[in-house]
N, C-alpha and C positions, 0 to 999 in steps of 0.2 A: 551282169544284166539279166534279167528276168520280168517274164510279162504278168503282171500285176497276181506274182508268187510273195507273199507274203512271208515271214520267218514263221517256226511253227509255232503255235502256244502251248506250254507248258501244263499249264491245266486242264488240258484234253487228250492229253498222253499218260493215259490211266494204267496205273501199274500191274499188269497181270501177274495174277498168283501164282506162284511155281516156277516164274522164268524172273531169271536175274541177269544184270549185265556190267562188266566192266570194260573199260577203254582204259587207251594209255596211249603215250607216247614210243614206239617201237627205232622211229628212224628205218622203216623199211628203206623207203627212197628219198626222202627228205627231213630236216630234223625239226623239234619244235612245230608238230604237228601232231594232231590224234592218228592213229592208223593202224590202231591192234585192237582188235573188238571180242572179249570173250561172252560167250553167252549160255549160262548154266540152264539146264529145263530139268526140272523136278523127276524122279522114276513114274511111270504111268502114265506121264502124257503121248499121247499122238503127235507124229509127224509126218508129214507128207511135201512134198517139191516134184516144182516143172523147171524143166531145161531148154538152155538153146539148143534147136533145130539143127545149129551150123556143125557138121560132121566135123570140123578140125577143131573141136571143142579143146579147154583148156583139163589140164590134170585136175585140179578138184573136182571141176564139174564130172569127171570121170569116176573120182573118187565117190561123192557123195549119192551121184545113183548107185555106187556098187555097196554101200553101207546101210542106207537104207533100205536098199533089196535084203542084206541080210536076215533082218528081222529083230535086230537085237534092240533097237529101243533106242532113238536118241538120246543124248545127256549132254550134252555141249552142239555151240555153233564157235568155228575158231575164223573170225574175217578180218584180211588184212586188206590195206591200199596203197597203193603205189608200183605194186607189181601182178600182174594178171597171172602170172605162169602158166602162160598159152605161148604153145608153139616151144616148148621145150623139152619132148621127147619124151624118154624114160627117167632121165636124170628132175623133170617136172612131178610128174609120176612120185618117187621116191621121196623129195624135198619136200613135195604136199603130205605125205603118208609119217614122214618123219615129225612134221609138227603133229599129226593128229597124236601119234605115241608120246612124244612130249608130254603133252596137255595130259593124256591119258594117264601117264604116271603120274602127275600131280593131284588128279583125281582119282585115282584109283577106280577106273572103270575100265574099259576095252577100247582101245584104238577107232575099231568101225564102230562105234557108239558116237565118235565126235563125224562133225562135217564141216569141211572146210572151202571155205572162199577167197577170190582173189580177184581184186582189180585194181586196174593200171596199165602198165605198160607189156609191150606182149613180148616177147622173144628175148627176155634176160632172166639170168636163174634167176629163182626165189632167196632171198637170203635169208634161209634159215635158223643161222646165227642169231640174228635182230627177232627174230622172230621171239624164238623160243628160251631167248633171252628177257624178251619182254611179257613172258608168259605172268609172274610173280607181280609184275605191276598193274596187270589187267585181273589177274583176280584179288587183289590188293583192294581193286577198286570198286568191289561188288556192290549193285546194288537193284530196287527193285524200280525204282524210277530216274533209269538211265537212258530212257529212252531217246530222247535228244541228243547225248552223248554220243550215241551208240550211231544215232542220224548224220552227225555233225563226223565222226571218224569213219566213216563209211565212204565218204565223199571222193573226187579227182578232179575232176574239170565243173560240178557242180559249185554253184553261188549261192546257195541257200538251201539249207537242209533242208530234208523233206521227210514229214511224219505227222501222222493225224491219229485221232481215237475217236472211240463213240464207245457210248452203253445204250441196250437193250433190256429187256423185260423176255425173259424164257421160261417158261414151264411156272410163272409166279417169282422168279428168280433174277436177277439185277447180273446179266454179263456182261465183261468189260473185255474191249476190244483194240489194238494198239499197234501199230503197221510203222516203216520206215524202209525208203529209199534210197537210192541213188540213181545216177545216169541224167548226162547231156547230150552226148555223143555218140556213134556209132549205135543209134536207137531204128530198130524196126521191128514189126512183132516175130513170133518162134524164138525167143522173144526178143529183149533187146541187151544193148550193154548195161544192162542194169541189174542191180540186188534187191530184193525185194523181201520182206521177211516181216510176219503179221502172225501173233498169239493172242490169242482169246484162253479166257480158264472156262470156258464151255466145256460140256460131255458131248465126243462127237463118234461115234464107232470107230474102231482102227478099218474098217472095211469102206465108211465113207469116207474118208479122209482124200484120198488119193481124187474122188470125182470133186469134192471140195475146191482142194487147189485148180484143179485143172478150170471147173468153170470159174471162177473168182478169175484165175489167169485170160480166160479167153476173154471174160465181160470186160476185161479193165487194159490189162497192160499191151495185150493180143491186137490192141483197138490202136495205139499210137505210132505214130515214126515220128523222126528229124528226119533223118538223113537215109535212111533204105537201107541200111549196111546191117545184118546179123551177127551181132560180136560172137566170139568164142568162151564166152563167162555167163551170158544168162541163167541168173536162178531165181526162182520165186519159191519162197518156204513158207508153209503155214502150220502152225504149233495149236493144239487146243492141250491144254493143262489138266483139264475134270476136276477143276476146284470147287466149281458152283454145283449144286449138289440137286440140278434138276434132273427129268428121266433122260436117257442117252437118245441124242437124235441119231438116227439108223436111217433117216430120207430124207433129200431134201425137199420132197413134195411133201411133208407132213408141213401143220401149220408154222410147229417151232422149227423146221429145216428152212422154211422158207423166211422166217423172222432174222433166224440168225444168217443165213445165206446175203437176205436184202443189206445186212447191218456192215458185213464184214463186204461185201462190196462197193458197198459205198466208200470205203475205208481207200478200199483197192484202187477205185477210181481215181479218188483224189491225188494218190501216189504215181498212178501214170500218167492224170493231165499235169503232178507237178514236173514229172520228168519233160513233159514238153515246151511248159512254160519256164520250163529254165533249159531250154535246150539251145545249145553253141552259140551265140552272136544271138539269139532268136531277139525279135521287138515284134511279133504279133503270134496269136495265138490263135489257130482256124479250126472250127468245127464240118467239117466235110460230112453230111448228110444223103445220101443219096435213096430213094422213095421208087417206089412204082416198078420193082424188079420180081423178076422169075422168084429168086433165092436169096437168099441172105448172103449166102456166099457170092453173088455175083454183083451182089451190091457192094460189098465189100472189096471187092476187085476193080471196080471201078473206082469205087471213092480212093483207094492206096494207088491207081494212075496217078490220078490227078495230086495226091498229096506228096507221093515222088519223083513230081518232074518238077526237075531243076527250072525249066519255064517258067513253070507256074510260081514256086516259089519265090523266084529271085524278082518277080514281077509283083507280088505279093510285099515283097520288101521296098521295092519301089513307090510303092502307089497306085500303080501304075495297071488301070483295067482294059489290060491287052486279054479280055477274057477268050477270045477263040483260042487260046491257049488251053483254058480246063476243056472247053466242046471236042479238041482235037485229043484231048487224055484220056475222055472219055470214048472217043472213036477207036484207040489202040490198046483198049482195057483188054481186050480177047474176046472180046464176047460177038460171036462168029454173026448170028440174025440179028443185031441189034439194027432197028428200026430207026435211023438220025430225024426220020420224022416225027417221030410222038416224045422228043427230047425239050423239059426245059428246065431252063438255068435260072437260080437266083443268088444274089446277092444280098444277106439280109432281108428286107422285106423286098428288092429293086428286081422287077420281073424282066429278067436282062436278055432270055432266050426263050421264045415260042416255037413248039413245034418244029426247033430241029435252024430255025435264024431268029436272025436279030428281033427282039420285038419292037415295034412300028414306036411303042411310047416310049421306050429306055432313051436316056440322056446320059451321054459320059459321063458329066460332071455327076450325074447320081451313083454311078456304080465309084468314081474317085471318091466321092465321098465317105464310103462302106471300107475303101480299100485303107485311107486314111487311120482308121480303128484300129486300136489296140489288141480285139477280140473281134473276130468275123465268124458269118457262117455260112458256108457255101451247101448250098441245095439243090443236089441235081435228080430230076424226075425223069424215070427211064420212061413209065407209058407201058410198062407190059407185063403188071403184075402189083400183088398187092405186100411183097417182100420191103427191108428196111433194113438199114445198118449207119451205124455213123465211124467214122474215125476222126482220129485227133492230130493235129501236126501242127508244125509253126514255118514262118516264112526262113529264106537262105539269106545270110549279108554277108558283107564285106568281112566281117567280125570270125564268125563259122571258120574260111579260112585260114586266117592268126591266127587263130587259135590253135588248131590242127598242125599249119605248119611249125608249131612253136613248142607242142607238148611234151618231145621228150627234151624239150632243155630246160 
């Protein structure tokens, strides 16, 4: 189940020059599945990646900040699923370190040149075995438009892969742009349970890079939750290749930083509203708006009240416009002066709170009606400032869960 996420199209998953990818069949944790994703990047391009926040992080995530800090230059991404290899020690540690050497010898490059990913299930070794056994079939199966593939074996509790592209016009130059996801569950931002991994053949300085991923990160994926929970595997990668032969962007304030910036977020975005629209049990899909704040970040803190209370959500899945539910999520955002009188609520266009109560016109049946929707947007106006933020989440069901209680069997 999935809210009005469509499968990806093929023809908009533009092959970037310099990176290639193979899938296979590995049998990490289940057989007759894709679940080994290799993925080649040409010498010369830039890499750059953001991590989960959550201190008991998993060993690649480990690994691949310490690789990248080297300096030596990506050349492979090695992503498995079925198994996360979080919460496994040193022995985690080693089995992730051991595929990157694998791969490395069949490429003959360096160990910390590859980076490695993992998700799935937490607290069981990696089987390295399957792995690095199924090295030869994922690069068997090289290619430059494998992008869906690459979408489709990335996957765990996801129902519909998720990968978009777009081209752009830079410096006179035609770039192509090409992203792919995963994540349903244990989604919140810093970041979420999710992989996230986006190549362009741009020219992008090895010194931007790094502010690159990070804002792409904060505009898009930084923006969503399901469920409030910060997995131990969050990564977001972004690749530019230097195939298209415009001058090197060095800022994103220049007009081609802000072209290609605009292009490759867009990209972003649609990757973490599909993680939401395809998020656990989810049947609606809410845009939380909140206007009229000090800061951005304060808006932003209220709008993720209200988008992680159980309340509000499982109310949300109902029908059901018990809305003093978001006015009260909004009252325990933290926000110490907040004034409950210059507070209001809407629904869609349904002006459901003035100044802090009920307004005199609102009608249940009008706010049931907004509630009924597949897509909502809740709008809430603090009154004390000219700040803005949105986040993105979906409602809690029955479904969420089943699912959860069922997933390691």
């Amino acid at each position: 189940m999935s809210v009005n996420l469509l499968a990806p199209n093929p023809a908009t998953l533009y092959p970037v020059p310099g990176v290639r990818i193979g899938v296979t069949e590995a049998g990490v944790r289940k057989a007759n599945r894709k679940d080994l994703t290799v993925v080649l990047i040409d010498e010369g391009a830039c890499v750059s990646g953001v991590f989960t926040q959550n201190r008991f992080c998993a060993a690649p995530v480990q690994i691949c900040r310490e690789h990248l800090a080297s300096g030596k230059g990506v050349r492979a991404m090695l992503i498995n699923t079925g198994n996360a290899n979080a919460g496994t020690g040193e022995d985690g540690r080693v089995r992730a370190l051991s595929t990157c050497k694998a791969l490395a010898a069949k490429l003959g490059i360096e160990a910390n040149q590859i980076l490695p990913f993992s998700t799935g299930v937490i607290m069981e070794s990696l089987p390295i075995d399957r792995i690095e056994a199924g090295l030869d079939g994922a690069l068997a199966d090289m290619g430059d438009n494998h992008w869906l593939r690459a979408a489709e074996g990335i996957m765990t509790t996801d129902t519909v892969a998720k990968a978009f592209g777009t081209q752009v016009m830079i410096g006179g130059a035609l770039v192509s742009i090409t992203g792919i996801s995963k994540g349903a569950g244990m989604i919140r931002p810093n970041m979420a349970t999710m992989l996230g991994f986006m190549a362009t053949d741009a020219c992008v300085s090895p010194a931007l890079m790094r502010q690159l991923a990070t804002e792409l990160a904060e505009g898009s994926f930084n923006r969503v939750t399901v469920d409030g929970d910060t997995s131990t595997n969050d990564s977001f990668v972004v690749i530019a290749t230097h195939k298209v032969k415009h001058a090197v962007i060095d800022s994103l304030d220049s007009a081609d930083g802000q072209a290609l910036k605009a292009a490759m977020l867009s990209v972003a975005l649609q990757l973490a509203q599909a993680i939401v629209r395809d998020g656990e049990g989810a049947t609606k899909f809410i845009a939380i708006k909140v206007e009229g704040g000090n800061t951005t970040a304060e808006c932003r803190q209220v709008a993720y009240a209200i988008a992680h209370s159980p309340l509000v959500k499982t109310a949300f899945f109902a029908s059901d416009p018990n809305l003093g539910r978001i006015l009260a999520a909004v009252g325990y955002a933290g926000i110490a002066d907040l004034d409950q009188t210059g507070i209001d609520l809407f629904l869609d266009e349904v002006h459901v709170a003035i100044k802090g109560g009920r307004n005199p016109l609102y009608r249940e049946e009008e706010g049931q009606r907004v509630m009924k929707q597949s897509e909502i947007t809740v709008r809430v106006v603090l009154g004390r400032g000219d700040a803005a933020d949105t986040v993105w989440t979906c409602d809690l069901s029955h479904e969420y869960v089943t699912i959860n209680a069922d997933y390691r069997s």
